[in-house]
PDB file of N, CA, C and O in Angstrom:
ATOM      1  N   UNK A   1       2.397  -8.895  15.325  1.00  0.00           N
ATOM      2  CA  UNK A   1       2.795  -7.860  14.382  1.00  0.00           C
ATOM      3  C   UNK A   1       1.526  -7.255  13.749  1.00  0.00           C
ATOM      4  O   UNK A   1       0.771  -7.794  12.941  1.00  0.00           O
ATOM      5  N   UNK A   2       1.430  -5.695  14.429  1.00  0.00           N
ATOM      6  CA  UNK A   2       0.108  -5.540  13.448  1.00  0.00           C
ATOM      7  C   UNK A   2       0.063  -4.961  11.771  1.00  0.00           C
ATOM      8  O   UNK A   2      -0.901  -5.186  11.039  1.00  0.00           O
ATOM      9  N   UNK A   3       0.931  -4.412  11.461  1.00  0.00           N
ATOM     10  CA  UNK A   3       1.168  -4.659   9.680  1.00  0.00           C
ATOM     11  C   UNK A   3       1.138  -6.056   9.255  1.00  0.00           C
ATOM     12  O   UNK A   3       1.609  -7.088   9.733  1.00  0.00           O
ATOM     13  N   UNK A   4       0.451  -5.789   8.223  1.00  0.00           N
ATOM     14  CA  UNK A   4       0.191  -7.206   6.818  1.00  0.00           C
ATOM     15  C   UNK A   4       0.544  -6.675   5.905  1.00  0.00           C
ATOM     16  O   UNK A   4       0.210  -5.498   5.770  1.00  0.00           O
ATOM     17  N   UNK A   5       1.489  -7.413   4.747  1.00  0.00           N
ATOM     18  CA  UNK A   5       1.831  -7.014   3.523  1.00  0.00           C
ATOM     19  C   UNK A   5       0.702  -7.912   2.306  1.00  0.00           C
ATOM     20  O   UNK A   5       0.768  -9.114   2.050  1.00  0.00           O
ATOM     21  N   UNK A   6      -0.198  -6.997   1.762  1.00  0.00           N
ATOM     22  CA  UNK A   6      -0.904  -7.441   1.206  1.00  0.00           C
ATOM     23  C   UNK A   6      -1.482  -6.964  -0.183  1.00  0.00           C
ATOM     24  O   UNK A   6      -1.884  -5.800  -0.169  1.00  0.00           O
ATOM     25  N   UNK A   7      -1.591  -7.584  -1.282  1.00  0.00           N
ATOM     26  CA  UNK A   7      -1.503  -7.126  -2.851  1.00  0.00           C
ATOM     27  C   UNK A   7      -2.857  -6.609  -3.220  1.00  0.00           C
ATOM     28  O   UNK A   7      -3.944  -7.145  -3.008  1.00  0.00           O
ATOM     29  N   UNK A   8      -2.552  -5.271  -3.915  1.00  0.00           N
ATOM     30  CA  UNK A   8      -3.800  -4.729  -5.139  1.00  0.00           C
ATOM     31  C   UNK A   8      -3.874  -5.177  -6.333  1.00  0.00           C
ATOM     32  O   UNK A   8      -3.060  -4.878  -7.207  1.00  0.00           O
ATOM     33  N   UNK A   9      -5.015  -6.064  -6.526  1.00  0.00           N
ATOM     34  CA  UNK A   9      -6.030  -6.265  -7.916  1.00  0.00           C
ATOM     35  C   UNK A   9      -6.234  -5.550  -9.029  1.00  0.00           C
ATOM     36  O   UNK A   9      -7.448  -5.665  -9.201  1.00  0.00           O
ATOM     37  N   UNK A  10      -5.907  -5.037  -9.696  1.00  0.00           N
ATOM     38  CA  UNK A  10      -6.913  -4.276 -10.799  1.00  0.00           C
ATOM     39  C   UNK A  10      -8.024  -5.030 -10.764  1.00  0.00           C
ATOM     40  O   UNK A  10      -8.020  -6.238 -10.999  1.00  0.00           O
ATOM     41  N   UNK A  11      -9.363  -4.142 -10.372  1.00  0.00           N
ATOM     42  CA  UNK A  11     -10.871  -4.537 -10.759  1.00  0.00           C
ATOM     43  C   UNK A  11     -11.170  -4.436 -12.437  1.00  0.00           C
ATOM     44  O   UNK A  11     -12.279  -4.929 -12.640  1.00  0.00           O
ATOM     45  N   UNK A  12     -10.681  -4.064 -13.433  1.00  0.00           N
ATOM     46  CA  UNK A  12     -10.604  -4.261 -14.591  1.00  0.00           C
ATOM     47  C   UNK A  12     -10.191  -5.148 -15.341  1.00  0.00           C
ATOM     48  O   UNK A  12     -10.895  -5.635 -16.226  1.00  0.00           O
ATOM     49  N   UNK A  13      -8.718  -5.576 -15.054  1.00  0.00           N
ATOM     50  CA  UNK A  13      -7.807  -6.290 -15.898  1.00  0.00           C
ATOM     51  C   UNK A  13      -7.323  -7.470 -15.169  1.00  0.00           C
ATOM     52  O   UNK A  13      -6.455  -8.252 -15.556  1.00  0.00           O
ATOM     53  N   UNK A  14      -8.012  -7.511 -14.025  1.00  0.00           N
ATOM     54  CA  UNK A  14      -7.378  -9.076 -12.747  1.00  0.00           C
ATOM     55  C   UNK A  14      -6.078  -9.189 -12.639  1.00  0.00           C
ATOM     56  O   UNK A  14      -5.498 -10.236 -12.353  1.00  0.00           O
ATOM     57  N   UNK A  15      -5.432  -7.867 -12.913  1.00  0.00           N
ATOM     58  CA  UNK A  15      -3.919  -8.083 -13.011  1.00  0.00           C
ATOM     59  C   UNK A  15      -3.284  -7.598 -11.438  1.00  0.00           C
ATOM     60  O   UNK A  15      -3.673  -6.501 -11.037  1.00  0.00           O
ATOM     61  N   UNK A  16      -2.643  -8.122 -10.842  1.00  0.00           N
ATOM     62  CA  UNK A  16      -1.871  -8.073  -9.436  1.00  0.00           C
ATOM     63  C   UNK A  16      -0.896  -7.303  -9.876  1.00  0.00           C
ATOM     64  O   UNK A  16       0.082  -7.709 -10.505  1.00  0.00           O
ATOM     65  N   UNK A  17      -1.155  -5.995  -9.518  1.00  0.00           N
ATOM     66  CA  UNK A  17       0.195  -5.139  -9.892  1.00  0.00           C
ATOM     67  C   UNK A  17       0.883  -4.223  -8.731  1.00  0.00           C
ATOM     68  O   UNK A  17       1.927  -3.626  -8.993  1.00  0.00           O
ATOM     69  N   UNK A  18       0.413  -4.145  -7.727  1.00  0.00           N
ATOM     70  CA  UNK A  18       0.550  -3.902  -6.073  1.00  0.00           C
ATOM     71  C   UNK A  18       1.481  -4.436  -5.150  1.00  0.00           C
ATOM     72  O   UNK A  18       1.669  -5.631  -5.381  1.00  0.00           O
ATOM     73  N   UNK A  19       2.220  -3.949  -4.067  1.00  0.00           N
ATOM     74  CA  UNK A  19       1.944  -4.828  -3.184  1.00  0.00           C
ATOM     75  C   UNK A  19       2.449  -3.624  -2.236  1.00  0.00           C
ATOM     76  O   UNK A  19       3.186  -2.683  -2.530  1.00  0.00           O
ATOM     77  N   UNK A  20       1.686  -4.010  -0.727  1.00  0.00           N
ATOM     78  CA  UNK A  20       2.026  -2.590   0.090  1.00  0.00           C
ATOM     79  C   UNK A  20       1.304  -3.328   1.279  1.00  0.00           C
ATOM     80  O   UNK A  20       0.801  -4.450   1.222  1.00  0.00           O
ATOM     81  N   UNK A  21       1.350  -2.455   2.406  1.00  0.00           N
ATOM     82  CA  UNK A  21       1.356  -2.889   3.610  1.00  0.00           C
ATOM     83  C   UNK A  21       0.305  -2.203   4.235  1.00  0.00           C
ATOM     84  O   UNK A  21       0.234  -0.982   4.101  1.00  0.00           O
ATOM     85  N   UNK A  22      -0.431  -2.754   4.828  1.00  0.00           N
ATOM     86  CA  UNK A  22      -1.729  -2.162   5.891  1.00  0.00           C
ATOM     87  C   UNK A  22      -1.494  -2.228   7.444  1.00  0.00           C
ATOM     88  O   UNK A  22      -0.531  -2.942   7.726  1.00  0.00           O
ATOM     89  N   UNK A  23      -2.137  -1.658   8.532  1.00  0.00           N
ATOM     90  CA  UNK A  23      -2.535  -1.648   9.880  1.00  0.00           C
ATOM     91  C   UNK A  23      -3.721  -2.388   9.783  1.00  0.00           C
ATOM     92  O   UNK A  23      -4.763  -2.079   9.205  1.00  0.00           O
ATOM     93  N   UNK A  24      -3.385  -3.620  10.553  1.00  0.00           N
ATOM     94  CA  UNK A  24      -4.753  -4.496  10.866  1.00  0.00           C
ATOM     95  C   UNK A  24      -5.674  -4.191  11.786  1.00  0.00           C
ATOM     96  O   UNK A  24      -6.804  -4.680  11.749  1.00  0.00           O
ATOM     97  N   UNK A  25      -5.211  -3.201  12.868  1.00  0.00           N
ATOM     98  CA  UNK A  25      -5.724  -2.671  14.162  1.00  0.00           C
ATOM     99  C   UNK A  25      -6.805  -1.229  13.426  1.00  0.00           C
ATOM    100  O   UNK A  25      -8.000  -0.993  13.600  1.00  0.00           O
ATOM    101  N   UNK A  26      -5.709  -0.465  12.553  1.00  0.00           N
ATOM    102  CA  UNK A  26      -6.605   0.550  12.072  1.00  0.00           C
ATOM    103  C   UNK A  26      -7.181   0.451  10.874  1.00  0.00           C
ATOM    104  O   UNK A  26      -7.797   1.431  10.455  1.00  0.00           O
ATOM    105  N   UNK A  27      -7.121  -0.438  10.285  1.00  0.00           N
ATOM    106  CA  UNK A  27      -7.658  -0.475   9.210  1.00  0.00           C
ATOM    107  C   UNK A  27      -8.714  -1.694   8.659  1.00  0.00           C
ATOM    108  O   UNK A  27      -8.352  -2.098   7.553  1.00  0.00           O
ATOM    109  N   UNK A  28      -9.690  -2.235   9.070  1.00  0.00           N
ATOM    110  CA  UNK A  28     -10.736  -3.089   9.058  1.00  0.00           C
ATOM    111  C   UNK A  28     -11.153  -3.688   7.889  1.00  0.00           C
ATOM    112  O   UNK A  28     -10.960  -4.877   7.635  1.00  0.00           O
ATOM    113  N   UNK A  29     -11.531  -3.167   7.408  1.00  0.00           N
ATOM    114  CA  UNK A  29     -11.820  -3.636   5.913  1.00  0.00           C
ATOM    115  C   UNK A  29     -10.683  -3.474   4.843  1.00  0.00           C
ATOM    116  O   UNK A  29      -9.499  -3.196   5.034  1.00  0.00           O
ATOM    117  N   UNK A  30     -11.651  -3.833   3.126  1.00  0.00           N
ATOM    118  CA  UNK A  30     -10.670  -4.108   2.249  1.00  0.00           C
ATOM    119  C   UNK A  30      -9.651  -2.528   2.381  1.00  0.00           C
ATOM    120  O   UNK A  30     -10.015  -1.661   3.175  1.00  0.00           O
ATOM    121  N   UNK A  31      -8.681  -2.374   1.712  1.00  0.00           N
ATOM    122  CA  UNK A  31      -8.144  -1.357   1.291  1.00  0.00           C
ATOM    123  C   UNK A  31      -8.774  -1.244  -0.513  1.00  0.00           C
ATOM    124  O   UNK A  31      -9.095  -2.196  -1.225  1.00  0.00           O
ATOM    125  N   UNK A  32      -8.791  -0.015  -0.812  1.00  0.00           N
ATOM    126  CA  UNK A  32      -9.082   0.494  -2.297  1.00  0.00           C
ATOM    127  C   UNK A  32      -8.747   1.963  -2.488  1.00  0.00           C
ATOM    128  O   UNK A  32      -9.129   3.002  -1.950  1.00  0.00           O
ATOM    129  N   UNK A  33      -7.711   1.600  -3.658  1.00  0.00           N
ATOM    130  CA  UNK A  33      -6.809   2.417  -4.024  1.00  0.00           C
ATOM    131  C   UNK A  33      -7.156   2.830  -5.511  1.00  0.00           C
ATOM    132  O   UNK A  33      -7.324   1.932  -6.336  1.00  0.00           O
ATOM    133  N   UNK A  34      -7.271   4.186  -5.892  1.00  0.00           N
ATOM    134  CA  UNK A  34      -6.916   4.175  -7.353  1.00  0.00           C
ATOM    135  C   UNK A  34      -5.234   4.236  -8.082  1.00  0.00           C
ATOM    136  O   UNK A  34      -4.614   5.285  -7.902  1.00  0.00           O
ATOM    137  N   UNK A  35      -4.777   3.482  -8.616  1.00  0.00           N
ATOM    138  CA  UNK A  35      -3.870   3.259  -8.758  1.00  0.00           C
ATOM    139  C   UNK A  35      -3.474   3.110 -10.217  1.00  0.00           C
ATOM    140  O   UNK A  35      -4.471   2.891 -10.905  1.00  0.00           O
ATOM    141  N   UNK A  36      -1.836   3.176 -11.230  1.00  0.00           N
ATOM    142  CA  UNK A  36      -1.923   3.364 -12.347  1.00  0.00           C
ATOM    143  C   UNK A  36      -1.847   1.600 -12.994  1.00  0.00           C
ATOM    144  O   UNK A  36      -1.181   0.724 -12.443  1.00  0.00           O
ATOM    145  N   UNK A  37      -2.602   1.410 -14.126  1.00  0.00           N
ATOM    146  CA  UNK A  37      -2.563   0.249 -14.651  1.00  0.00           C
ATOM    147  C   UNK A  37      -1.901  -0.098 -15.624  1.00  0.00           C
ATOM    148  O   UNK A  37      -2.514   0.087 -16.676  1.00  0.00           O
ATOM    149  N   UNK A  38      -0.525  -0.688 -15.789  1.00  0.00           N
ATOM    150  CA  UNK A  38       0.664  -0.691 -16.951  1.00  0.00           C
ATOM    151  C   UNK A  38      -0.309  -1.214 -18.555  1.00  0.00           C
ATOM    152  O   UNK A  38      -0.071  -0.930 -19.729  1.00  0.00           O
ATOM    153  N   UNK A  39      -1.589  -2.183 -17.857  1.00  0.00           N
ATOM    154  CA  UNK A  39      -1.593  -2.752 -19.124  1.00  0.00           C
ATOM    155  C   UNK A  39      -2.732  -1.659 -20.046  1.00  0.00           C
ATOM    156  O   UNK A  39      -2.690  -1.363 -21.240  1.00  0.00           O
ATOM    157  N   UNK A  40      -3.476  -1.332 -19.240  1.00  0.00           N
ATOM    158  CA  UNK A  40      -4.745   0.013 -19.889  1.00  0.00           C
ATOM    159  C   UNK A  40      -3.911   1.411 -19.746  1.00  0.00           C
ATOM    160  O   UNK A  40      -4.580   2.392 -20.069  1.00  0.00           O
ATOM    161  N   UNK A  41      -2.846   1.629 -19.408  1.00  0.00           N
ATOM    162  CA  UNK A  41      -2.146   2.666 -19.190  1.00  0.00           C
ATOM    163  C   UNK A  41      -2.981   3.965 -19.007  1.00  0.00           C
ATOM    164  O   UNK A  41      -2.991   4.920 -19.784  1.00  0.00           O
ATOM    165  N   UNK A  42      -3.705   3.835 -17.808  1.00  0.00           N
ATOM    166  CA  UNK A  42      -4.403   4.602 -17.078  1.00  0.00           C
ATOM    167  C   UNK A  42      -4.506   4.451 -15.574  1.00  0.00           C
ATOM    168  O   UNK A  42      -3.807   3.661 -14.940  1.00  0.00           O
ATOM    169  N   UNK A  43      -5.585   5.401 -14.935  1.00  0.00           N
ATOM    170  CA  UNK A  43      -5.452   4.459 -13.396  1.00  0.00           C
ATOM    171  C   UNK A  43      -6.989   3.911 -13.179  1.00  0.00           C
ATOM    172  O   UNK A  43      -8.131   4.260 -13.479  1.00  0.00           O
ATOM    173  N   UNK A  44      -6.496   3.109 -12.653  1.00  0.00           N
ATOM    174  CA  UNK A  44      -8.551   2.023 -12.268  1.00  0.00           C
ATOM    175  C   UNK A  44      -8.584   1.772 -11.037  1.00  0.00           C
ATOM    176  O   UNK A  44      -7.471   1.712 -10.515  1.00  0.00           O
ATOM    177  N   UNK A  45      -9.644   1.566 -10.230  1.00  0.00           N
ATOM    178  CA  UNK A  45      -9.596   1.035  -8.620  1.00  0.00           C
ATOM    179  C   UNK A  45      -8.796  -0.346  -8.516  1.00  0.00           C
ATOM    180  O   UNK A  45      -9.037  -1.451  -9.002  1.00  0.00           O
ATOM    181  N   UNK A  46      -7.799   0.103  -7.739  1.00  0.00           N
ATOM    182  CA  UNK A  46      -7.556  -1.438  -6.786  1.00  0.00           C
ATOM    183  C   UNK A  46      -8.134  -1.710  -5.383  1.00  0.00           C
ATOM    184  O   UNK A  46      -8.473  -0.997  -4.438  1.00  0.00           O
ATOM    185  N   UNK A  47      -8.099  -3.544  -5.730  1.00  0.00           N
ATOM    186  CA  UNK A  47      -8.604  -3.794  -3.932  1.00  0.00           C
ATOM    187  C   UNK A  47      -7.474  -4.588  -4.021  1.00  0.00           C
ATOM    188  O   UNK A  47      -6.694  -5.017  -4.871  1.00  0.00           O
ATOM    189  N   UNK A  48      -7.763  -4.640  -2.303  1.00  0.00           N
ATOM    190  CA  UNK A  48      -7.055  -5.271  -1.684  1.00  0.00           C
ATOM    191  C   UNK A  48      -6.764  -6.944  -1.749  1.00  0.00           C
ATOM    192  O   UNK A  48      -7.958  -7.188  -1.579  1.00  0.00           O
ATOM    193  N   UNK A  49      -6.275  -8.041  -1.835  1.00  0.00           N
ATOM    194  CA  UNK A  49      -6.350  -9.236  -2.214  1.00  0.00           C
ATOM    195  C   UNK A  49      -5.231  -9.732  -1.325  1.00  0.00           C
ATOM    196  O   UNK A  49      -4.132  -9.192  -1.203  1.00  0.00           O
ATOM    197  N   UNK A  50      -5.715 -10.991  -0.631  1.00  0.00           N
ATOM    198  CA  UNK A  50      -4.974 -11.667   0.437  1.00  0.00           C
ATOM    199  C   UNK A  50      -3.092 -12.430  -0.184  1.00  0.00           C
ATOM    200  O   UNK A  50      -2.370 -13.021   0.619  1.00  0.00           O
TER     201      UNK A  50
END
């Protein structure tokens, strides 16, 4: 199966507020997303986290 369902980090707040699915074939490295953060109620980079 080449999709992985795999969770975004807030690099700010270490808070796991993500979760979404990648191509392992096309997509190699981390994923990083800017994304909105409930607890800073703004948006901050997410990575990707196993």
């Amino acid at each position: 199966m080449p999709r992985e369902i795999i969770t975004l980090q807030c690099t700010v707040t270490k808070d796991r507020n993500y979760t979404t699915t990648k191509n392992k074939r096309k997509q190699q490295g981390r994923l990083e997303l800017m994304k909105y953060s409930p607890r800073l109620r703004k948006h901050t980079l997410h990575r990707e986290m196993k």
